[in-house]
C-alpha atoms as a printed R data frame, in Angstrom:
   type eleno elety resid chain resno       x       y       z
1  ATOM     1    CA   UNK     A     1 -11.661  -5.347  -7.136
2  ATOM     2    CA   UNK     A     2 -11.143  -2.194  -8.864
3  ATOM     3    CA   UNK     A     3  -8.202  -0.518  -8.672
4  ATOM     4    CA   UNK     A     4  -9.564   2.807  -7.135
5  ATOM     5    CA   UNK     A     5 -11.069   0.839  -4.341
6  ATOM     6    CA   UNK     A     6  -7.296  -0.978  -3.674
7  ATOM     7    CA   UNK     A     7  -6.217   2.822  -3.994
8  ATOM     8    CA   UNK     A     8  -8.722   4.142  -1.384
9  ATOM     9    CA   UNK     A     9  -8.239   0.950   0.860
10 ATOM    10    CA   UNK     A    10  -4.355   1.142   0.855
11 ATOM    11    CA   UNK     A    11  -4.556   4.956   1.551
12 ATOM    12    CA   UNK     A    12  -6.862   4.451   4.356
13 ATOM    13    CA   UNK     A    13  -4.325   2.320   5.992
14 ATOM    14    CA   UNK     A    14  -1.725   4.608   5.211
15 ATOM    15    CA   UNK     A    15  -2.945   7.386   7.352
16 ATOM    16    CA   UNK     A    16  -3.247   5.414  10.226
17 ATOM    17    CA   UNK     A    17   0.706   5.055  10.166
18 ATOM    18    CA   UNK     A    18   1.380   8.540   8.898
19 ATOM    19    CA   UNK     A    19   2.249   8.970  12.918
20 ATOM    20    CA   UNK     A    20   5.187   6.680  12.458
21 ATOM    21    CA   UNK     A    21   8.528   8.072  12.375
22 ATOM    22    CA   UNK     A    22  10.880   7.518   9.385
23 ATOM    23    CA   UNK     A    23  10.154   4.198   7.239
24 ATOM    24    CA   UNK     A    24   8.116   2.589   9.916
25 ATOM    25    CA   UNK     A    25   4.812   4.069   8.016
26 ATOM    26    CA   UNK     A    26   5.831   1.970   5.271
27 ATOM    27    CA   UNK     A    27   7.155  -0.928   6.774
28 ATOM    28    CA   UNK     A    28   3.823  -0.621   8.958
29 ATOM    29    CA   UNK     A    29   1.608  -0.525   5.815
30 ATOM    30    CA   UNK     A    30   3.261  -3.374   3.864
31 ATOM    31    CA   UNK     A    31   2.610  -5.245   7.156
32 ATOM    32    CA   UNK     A    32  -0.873  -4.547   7.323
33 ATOM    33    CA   UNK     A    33  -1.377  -4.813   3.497
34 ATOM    34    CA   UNK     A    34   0.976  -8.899   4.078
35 ATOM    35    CA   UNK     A    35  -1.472  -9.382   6.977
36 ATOM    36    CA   UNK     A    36  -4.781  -8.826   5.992
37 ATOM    37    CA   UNK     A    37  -5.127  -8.612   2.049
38 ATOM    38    CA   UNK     A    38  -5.720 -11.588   0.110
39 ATOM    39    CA   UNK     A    39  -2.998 -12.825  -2.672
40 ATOM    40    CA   UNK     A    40  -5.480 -11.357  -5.824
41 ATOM    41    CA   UNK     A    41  -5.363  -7.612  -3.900
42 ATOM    42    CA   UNK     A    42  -1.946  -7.861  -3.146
43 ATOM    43    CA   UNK     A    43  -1.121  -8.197  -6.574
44 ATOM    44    CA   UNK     A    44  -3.473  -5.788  -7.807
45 ATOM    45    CA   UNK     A    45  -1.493  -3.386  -5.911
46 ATOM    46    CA   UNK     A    46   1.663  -3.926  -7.259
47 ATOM    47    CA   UNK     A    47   0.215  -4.257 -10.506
48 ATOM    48    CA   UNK     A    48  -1.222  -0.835 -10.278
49 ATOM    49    CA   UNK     A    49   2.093   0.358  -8.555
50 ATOM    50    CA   UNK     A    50   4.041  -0.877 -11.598
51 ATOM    51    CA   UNK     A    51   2.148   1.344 -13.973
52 ATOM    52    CA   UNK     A    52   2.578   4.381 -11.828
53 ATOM    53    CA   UNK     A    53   0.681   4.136  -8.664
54 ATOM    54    CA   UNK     A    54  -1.635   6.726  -9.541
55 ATOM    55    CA   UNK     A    55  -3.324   8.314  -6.770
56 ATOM    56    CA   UNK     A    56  -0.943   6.417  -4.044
57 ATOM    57    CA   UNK     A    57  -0.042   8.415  -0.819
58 ATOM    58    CA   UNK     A    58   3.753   8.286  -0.788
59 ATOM    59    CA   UNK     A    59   3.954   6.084   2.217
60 ATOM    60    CA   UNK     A    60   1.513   3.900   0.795
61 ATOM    61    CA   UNK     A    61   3.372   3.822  -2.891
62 ATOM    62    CA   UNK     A    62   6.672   3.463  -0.715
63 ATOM    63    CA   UNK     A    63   5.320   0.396   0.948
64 ATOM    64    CA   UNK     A    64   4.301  -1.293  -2.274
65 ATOM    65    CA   UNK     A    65   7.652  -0.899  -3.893
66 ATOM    66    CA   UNK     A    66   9.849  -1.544  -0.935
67 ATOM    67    CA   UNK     A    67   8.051  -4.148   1.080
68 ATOM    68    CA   UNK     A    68   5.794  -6.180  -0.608
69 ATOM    69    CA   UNK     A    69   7.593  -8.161  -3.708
């Protein structure tokens, strides 16, 4: 999968927990992202996380880099 579709996808997610107070948006995302992503996405994520995260929402760029190792 490309990595603007993983970008759009993981963003999408992210504003459904933008509601969430304090790190729970992120915590909320990686849980989501854990839950229902499959191993080759998840790593594509962090992949595209490690050379920037371009076009992340910050939630969604704090989940990758907090939560999901």
């Amino acid at each position: 999968m490309s990595p603007d579709k993983l970008v759009y996808m993981a963003n999408q997610i992210g504003k459904f927990f933008t509601s969430q107070p304090g790190d729970q948006a992120a915590a909320g995302i990686a849980n989501h992202i854990t839950k229902f992503w499959e191993p080759r996405m998840r790593q594509a994520i962090q992949t595209h996380v490690a050379q920037g995260g371009a076009g992340l929402d910050p939630d969604v760029l704090k989940a990758v880099k907090v939560y999901l190792r």
